[in-house]
N, C-alpha and C positions, 0 to 999 in steps of 0.2 A: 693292198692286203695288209699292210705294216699296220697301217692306221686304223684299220678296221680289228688287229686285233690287238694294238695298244686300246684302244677302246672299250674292246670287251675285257679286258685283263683289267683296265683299271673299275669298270664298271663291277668287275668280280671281286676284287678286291673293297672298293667301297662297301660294296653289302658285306661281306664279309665282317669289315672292322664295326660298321652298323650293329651287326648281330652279335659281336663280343661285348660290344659298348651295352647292348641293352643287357645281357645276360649279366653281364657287372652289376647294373643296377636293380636285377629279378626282375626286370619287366617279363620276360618271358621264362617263367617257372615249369618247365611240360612234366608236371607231375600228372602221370595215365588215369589213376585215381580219380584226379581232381578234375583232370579234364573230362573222363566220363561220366561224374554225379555232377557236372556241371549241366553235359548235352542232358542226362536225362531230366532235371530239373529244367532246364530252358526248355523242353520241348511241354512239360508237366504246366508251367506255370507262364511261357514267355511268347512261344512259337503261336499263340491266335492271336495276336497282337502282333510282333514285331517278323514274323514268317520263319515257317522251317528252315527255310536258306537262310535268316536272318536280313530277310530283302524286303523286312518293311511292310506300312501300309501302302497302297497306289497313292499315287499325289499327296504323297507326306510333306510336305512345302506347303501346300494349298491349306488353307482351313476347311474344316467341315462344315454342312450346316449348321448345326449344333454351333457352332463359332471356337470348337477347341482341333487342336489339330492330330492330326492322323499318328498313327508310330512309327516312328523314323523307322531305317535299318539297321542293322546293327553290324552289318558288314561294312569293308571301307567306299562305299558309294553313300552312306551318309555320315552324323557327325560324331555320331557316340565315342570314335577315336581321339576327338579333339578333345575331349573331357579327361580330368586327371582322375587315377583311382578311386581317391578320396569321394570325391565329387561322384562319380558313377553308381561304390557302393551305397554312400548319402539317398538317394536319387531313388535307390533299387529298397532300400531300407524303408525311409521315410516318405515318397512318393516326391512328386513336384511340390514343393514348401518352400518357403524362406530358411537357407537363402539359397535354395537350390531354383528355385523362380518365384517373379514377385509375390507379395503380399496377395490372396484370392484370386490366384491365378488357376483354373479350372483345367483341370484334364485327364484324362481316360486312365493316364497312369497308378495305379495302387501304388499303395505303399504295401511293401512286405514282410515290417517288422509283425512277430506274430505267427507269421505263416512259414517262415523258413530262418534256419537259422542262419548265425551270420555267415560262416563254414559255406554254407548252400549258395549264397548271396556271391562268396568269392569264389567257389567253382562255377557260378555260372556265368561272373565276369574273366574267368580263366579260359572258358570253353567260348565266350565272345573275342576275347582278345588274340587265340589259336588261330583265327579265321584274318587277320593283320599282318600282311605277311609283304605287302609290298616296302623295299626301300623308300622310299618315302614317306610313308606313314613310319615305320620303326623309326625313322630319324627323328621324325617331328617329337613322337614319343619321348625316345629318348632326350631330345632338349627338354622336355615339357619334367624329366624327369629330374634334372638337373637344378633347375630352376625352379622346383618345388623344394629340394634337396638346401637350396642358398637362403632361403627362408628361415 
């Protein structure tokens, strides 16, 4: 019993300092605003492509016929969390380009400069990033935040 809740105490703890460590670095902003013109914007322009749950194309791994690949998810069962801000908004902006993927490298993705503003572009990486919620991922994050920061 001791052990089981030295365990759980430290395992509460851990998340815990996880979750000040990110709020230190605004990884997790919960402005209610921003997070709702983000969900409506991702359902507007995101959700027939990456899913209302944010659960993706099926077999987003696989390639298509077509030979380009399906929309990941955007929950943490695929990779969109391993990507730094930077790189996400880049991504959501300007489509798949150099150097966000090779030189004529083909895919489903738009670019969304144009169609939304930058504002929209970050509420609806704010209203992606709300759905990130295991220790795990906020740690990773957080290093990932760190070490863009030593740069």
């Amino acid at each position: 019993m001791h052990i089981s809740r030295t365990c759980t105490t430290a395992t509460g703890i851990r998340t815990a300092v996880t979750i000040l460590l990110l709020s230190a670095c605004g990884e997790r902003a919960d402005d209610p605003a921003q997070i709702a013109l983000g969900q409506k914007v991702y359902a507007q322009h995101c959700a027939a492509c990456h899913g209302a749950r944010l659960e993706g194309q099926p077999n987003w791994r696989e390639r298509m016929p077509n030979g380009r690949m399906p929309a990941p998810p955007h929950d943490e069962s695929g990779h969109t969390w391993h990507h730094t801000d930077q790189v996400l908004f880049g991504i959501t902006k300007n489509g798949l380009v150099p150097p966000y993927a090779p030189r004529n490298y083909e895919s489903d993705m738009p670019a969304f400069a144009g169609k939304l503003s930058d504002d929209e572009i970050q509420a609806v990486l704010a209203y992606i990033k709300r759905h990130w919620t295991s220790a795990d991922v906020l740690a990773a994050r957080a290093e990932m935040t760190r070490n863009m920061e030593k740069r």
